[in-house]
C-alpha positions as CSV (number, residue, x, y, z in Angstrom):
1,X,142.0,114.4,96.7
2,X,139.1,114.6,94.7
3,X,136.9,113.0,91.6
4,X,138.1,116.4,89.7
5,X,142.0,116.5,90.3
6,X,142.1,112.5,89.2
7,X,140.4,110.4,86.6
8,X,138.2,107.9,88.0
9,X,137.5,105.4,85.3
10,X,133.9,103.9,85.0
11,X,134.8,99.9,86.4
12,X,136.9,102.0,89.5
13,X,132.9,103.2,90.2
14,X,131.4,99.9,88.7
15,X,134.0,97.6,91.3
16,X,132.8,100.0,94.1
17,X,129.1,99.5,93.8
18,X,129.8,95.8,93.0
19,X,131.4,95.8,96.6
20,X,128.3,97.6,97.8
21,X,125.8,95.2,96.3
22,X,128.0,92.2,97.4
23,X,128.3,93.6,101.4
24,X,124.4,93.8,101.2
25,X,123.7,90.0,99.2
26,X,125.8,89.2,102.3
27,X,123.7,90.7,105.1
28,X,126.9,92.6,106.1
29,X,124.7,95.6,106.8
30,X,127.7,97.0,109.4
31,X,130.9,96.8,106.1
32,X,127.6,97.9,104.2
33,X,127.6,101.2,106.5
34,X,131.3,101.5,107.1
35,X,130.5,102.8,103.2
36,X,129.1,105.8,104.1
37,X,130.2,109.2,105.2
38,X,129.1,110.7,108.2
39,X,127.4,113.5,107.1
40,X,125.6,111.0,104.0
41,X,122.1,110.6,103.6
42,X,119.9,107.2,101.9
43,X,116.8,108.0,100.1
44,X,114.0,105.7,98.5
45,X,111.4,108.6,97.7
46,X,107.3,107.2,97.0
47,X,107.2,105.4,94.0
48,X,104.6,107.8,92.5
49,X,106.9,110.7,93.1
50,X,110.2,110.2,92.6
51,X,111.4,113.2,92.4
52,X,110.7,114.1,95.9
53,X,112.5,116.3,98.2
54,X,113.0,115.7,101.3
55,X,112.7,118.9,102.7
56,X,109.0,119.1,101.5
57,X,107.4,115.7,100.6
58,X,107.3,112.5,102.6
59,X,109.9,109.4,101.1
60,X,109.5,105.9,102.0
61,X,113.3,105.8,103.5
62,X,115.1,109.3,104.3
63,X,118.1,108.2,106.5
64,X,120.9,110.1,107.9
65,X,123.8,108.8,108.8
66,X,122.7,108.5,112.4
67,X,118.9,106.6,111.4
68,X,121.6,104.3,108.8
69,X,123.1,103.2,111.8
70,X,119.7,102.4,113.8
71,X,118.5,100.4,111.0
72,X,121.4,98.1,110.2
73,X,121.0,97.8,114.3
74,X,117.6,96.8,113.9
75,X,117.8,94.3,110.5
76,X,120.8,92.7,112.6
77,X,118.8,91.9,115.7
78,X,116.7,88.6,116.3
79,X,114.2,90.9,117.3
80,X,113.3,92.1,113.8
81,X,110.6,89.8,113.2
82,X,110.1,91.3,109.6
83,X,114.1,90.5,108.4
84,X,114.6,87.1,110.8
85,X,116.0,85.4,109.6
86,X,117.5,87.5,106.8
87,X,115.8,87.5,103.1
88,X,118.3,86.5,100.6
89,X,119.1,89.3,98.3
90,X,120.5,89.0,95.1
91,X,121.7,93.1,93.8
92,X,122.3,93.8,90.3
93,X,123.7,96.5,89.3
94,X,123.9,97.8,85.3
95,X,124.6,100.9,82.9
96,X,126.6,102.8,85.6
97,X,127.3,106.2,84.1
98,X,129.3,109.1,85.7
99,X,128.4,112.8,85.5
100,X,130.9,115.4,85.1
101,X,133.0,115.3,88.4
102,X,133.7,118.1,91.2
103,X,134.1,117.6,95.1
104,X,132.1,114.7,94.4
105,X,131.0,112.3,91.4
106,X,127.3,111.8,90.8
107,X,126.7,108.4,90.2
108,X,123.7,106.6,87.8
109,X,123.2,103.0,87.9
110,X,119.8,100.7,87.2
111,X,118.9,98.3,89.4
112,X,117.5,94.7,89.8
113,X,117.4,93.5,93.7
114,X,115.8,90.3,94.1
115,X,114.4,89.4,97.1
116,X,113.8,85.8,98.5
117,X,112.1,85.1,101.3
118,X,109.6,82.7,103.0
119,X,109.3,81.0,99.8
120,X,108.5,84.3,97.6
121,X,110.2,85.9,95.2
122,X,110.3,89.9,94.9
123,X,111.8,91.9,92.4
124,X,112.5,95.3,92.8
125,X,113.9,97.4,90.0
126,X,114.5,101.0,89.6
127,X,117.8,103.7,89.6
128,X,120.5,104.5,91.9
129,X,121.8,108.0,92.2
130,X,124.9,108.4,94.2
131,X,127.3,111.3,95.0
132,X,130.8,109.9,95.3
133,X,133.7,111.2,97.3
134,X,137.3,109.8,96.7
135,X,139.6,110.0,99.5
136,X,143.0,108.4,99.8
137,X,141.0,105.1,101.1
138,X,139.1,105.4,98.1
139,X,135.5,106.0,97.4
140,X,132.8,107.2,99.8
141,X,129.4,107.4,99.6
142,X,127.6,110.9,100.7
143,X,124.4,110.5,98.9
144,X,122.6,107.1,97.7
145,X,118.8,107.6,96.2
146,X,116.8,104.9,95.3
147,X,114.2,105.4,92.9
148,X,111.9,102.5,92.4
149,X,110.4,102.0,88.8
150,X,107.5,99.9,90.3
151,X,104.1,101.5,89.6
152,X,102.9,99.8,93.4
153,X,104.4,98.0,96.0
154,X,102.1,95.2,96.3
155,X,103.8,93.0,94.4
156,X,106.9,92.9,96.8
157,X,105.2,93.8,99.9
158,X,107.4,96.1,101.5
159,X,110.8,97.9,101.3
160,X,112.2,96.0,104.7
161,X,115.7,95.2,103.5
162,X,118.1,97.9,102.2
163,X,117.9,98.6,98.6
């Protein structure tokens, strides 16, 4: 089955990234990747370039499936001084809009994740584009970009937990 041979309403997608945002606010980075397909990839390109391409310009995060896995292994271990213990994350998704559906449903959303940690507060803000796939267990993800609307990263240090 697929987005074009059955309507998908707007709060089907809008309930979906809700359960995304939620798995993350919980630091339940494995149901977080269980999301994913296998062959999907996670992108936060430079925030002065946001419409890079991975193929040709260098992005802040540019994940396979495979380098997904290896950092949920990494945030979830002790050992990563720069998560441990966890920031609290609060995600916020907003104006989710769907484009005109095939194999797979692109996906727009804005963003809001705010970031708590050793008593500082980050905010980062910026748009999600997804690729959707329905299946009969419902949606998949194959493609999640995040571009960040921040003009520098100083202001939130670093891009440590998953956006």
């Amino acid at each position: 089955m697929t987005a074009a041979t059955r309507v998908v309403t707007r709060a089907e997608v809008e309930d979906f990234l809700y359960h995304e945002a939620a798995l993350l606010d919980a630091w339940n980075l494995d149901g977080w990747l269980e999301l994913y397909e296998l062959d999907a990839r996670y992108e936060v390109p430079c925030n002065d370039k946001l419409d890079a391409d991975s193929d040709r310009d260098l992005l802040l995060i540019d994940d396979d499936h495979r380098r997904m896995q290896a950092r949920v292994e990494r945030l979830n271990n002790r050992r990563a001084h720069r998560e441990y213990p966890h920031s609290r994350t609060n995600h916020q998704v907003f104006n989710v809009r769907l484009g005109e559906p095939s194999e797979e449903l692109p996906v727009s959303a804005s963003f809001t994740v705010w970031r708590c940690r050793d008593g500082r507060t980050s905010a980062y803000v910026g748009k999600y584009h997804y690729r959707l796939r329905l299946t009969s267990n419902g949606f998949r993800i194959a493609y999640k970009r995040a571009e960040l609307d921040l003009t520098d990263l100083r202001g939130v240090g670093d891009v440590a937990i998953i956006l």
